[in-house]
C-alpha positions, -999 to +999 in steps of 0.1 A: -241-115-255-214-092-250-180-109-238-172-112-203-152-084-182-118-093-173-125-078-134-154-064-117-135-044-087-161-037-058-153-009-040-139+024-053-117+037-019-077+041-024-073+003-033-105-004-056-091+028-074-053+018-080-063-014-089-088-002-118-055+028-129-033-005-132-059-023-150-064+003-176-026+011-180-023-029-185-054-025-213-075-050-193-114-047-197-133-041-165-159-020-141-156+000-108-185-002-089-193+011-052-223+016-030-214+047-022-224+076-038-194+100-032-158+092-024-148+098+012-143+136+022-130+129+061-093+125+064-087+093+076-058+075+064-028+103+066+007+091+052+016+078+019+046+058+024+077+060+002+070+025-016+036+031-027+045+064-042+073+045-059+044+022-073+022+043-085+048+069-103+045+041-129+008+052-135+014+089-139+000+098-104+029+106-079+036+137-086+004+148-081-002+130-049+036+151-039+019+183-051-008+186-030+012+169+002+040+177+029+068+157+028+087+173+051+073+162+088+092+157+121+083+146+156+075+161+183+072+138+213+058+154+245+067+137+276+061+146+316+091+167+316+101+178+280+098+176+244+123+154+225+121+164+187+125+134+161+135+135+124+114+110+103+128+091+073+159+108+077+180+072+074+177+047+054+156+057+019+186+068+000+178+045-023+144+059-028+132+089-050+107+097-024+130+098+008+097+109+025+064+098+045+042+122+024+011+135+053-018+133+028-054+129+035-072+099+019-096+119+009-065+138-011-054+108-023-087+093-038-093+128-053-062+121-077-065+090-082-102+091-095-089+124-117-066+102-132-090+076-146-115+099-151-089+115-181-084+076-193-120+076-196-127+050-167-162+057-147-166+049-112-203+037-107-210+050-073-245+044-059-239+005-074-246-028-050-230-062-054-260-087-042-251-119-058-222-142-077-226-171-090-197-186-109-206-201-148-172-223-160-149-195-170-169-166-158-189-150-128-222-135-127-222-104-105-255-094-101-258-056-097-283-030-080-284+004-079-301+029-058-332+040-081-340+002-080-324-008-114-306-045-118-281-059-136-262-088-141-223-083-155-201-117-165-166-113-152-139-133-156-130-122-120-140-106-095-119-081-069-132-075-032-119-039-023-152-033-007-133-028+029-135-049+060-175-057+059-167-070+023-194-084+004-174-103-021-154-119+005-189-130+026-200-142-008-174-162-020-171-177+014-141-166+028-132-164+067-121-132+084-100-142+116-089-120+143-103-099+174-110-069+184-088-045+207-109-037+244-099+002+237-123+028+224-109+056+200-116+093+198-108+109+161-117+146+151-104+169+125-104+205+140-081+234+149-057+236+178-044+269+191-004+276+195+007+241+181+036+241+159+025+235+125+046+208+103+053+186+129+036+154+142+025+159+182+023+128+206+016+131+237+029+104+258+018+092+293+015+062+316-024+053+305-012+060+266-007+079+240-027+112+220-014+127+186-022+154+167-010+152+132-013+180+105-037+180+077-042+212+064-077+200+048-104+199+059-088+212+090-055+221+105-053+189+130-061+154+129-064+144+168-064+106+178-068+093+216-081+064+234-106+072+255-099+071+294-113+040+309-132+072+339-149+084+302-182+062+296-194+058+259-216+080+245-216+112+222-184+128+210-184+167+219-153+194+220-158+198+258-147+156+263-121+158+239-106+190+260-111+169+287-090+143+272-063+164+261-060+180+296-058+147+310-026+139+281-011+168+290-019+192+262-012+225+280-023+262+265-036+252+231-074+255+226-089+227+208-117+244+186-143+245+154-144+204+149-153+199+111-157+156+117-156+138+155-166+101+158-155+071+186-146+034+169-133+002+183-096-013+168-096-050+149-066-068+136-085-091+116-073-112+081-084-132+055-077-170+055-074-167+018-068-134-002-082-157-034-108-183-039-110-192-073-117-164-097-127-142-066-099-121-049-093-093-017-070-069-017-072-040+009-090-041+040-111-064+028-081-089+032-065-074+063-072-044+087-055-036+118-046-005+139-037+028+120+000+022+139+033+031+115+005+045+082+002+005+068-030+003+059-041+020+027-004+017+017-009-023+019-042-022+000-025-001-025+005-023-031-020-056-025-036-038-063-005-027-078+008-065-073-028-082-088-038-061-114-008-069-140-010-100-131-054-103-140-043-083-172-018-104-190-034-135-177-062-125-197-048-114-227-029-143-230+006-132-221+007-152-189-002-188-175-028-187-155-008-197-125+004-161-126-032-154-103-019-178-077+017-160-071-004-129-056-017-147-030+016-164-023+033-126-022+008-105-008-004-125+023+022-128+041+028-093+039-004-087+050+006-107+083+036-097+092+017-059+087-006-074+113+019-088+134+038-055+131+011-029+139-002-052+169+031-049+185+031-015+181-002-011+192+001-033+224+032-008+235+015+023+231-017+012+251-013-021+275-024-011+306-003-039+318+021-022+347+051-031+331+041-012+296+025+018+320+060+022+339+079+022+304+057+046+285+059+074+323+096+067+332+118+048+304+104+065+277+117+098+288+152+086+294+151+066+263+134+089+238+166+117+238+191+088+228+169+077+199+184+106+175+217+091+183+211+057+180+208+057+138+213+012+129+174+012+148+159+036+134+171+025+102+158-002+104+124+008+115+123+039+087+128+010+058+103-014+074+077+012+080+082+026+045+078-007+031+106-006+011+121-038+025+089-054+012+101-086-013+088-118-026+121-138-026+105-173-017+076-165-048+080-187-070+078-159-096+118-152-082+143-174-094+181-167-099+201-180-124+235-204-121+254-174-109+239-145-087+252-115-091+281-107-055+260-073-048+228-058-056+191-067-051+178-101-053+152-120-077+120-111-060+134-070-044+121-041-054+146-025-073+163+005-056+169+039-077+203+031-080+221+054-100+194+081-089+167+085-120+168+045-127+131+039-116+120+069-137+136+053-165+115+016-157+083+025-152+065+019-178+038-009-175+057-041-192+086-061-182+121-046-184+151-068-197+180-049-179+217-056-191+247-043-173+281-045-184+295-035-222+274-032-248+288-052-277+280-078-250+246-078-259+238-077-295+200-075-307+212-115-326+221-125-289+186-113-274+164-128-301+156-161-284+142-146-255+123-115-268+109-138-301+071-135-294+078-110-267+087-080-281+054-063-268+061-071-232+090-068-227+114-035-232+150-039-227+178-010-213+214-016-219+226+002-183+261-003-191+278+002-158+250+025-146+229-010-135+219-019-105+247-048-101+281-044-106+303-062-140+282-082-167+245-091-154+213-094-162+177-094-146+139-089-156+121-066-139+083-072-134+056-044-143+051-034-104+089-029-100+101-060-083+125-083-099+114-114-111+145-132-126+185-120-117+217-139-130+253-128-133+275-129-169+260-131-200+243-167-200+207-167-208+199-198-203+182-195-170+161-169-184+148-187-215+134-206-192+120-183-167+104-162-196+096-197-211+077-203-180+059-173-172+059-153-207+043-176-230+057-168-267+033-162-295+012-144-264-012-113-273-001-083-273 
């Protein structure tokens, strides 16, 4: 009987597929399986935000992903009176090589991504049901059916829901999905618009909500997005009732014409109790989904694979403990939350009918909206937090700081910033990264022994000299998805014998 699968990953959409890139970079056994017998071809999810393009230039994909994008997109915000025009990630990412919300189609996205594994030899089984699990002592059996009635059953050491919010492996493995929907129905079409200006975001602000046009270039020139008006009734999407709509938002002498896709859906802002149960975990929607608000979504379930799929390698190969599976959990949901919590605010502002809301959205907003390219702390602030760059896991308990912290810099559990420009580049290869600041006759090979003894095909070490990311002597290990997992000042290593002691198991391997 042929040895078990590190991962089965259900579900082959943007998450399903960076999950199954990091497992092969990592050299973890596994299959990609979906129902599905195609990859998407509608647009839907838009932006790619600055951090998951940092965490995926690890696997060799980002500059393709920048390639076929825009990166350079401003706002246009259309309100009773005039048009305010907004710069977007123009604050705030200087410590990012991709200083950007890249406007790319999922489809886009999933296209380079499955071109990726398909050249590492990886084969996405489309037209392939999950039916059954049923766990076996160290392994799963994940009984398998495809469309031309064949069956299988695959053993898997684990098995990874990215199967979206209807997720099978989460109704299997008995997890709860908490949350409500929103009251709102929501128009989406891909088509052309006459006389709008290209390479700009459109929103269309009034009292009963918003309506945006965003470019796409493929499969047509427009994504449009509206509630519909509570004097619409349900029933069939057609160009005529989203003409309608626009006329009602204000969207004066540009023709809205030759719809490629139009559909209505209802909003949820829904999570998982657990993201694991077991040898079972969710990652993507089928953990968390919420409204399409600030382009979280797909960039969550992204950075929810990027953050397990490491971690399901070296625990298999014997390089971690297998406590290393519970840390993702620990990192990832709360993220998930406050990406819930976030997008519900946001959500609640643009579409309340609540008076109060209604009278900010027709009279503040247009007051307001001209001072917001003065006012540069806020948006600041809302650039890194919609960018997910000030995403970290400082309360994991994969973080930990030695004796002395180092005065300035990023912390044990931060992403670390491409500071000097080029440093990332330099890091991203898929291991851990022993980074040394300071001279370096302070850190002999003799001096380093203790820790890398066992290690040395983990773990790849950079003398920065004063090029590092902290200032004097310091020292820090940076963890394969490009957050730090261990920081200290001088040249003590005490602290991280034992961290490595702890987490990278000599004699591990490779």
């Amino acid at each position: 009987m042929a040895a078990p699968l590190d991962a089965l990953v259900v579900g082959a959409g943007p998450t399903g597929l960076a999950l199954a890139a990091q497992l092969r970079a990592h050299g973890a056994t596994f299959r990609l399986v979906d129902r599905c017998l195609d990859r998407v071809h509608e647009s839907r999810a838009l932006g790619v935000q600055p951090r998951t393009l940092e965490a995926l230039a690890g696997l060799g994909v980002t500059d393709r992903l920048v390639a076929r994008g825009n990166p350079a997109m401003g706002l246009r915000l259309h309100l009773t009176r005039r048009t305010v025009s907004l710069p977007l990630f123009d604050v705030g990412l200087a410590d990012s090589p991709y200083p950007f919300l890249l406007f790319l189609s999922q489809a886009e996205t999933e296209s380079v991504l499955g071109e990726h594994l398909a050249e590492r030899g990886v084969t996405v089984e489309r037209g392939t049901e999950l039916t059954a699990l049923e766990q076996r002592g160290a392994h799963v059996d994940c009984r398998l059916r495809r469309r031309d009635g064949t069956r299988e059953t695959v053993a898997a050491r684990h098995v990874v829901g990215c199967d979206g919010a209807h997720s099978t492996v989460r109704t299997l493995a008995g997890i709860a999905f908490e949350g409500h929907a929103y009251p709102q129905t929501y128009l989406l079409a891909d088509l052309d618009v006459d006389g709008l200006e290209p390479g700009a975001v459109h929103s269309y602000m009034t009292a009963d909500g918003m309506l945006f046009f965003f470019p796409l270039g493929s499969p047509a020139p427009w994504r449009m997005l509206a509630m519909r008006p509570d004097d619409v009734p349900d029933g069939e999407v057609t160009l005529p009732l989203l003409r309608r709509i626009a006329d009602q938002y204000g969207v004066r002498g540009h023709c809205l014409r030759d719809p490629v896709w139009m559909t209505a859906f209802r909003l949820h802002n829904r999570g998982a109790t657990h993201y694991r149960r077991g040898p079972f975990f969710l990652a993507g929607d089928a953990a968390h989904i919420h409204s399409p608000a600030g382009a979280q979504g797909m960039n969550t379930g992204i950075q929810d694979a990027l953050n397990l799929g490491w971690k399901i390698a070296l625990v298999c190969r014997g390089a971690a403990p297998p406590e290393l599976l519970d840390t993702y959990g620990t990192e990832r949901v709360p993220v998930g939350r406050d990406v819930r919590r976030l997008t519900d605010r946001a959500f609640v502002v643009a579409t309340s009918p609540h008076p109060l809301l209604r009278f900010a959205r027709a009279r503040l907003a247009p007051r307001v909206a001209p001072l917001a390219v003065r006012a540069t702390a806020p948006r600041e602030w809302v650039f890194r937090t919609v960018s997910e760059l000030a995403i970290h896991y400082r309360r994991s308990p994969l973080s930990a700081t030695g004796v002395r912290r180092p005065r300035r810099g990023p912390r044990a559990g931060d992403r670390l910033p491409d500071l000097p420009r080029g440093l990332q580049a330099r890091l991203a290869a898929p291991c851990w990264h022993l980074l040394l600041t300071g001279p370096p006759h302070l850190w002999p090979d003799r001096f380093l022994a203790p820790v890398l003894s066992g290690r040395a095909e983990l773990v790849t070490v950079h003398r920065l000299d004063a090029r590092g990311p902290w200032p004097g002597v310091a020292h820090g290990l940076l963890r394969p998805d490009g957050h730090l997992g261990y920081v200290a000042r001088g040249t003590d290593l005490a602290g991280l014998r034992a961290y490595a002691a702890r987490w990278l198991p000599s004699g591990s391997t490779p």
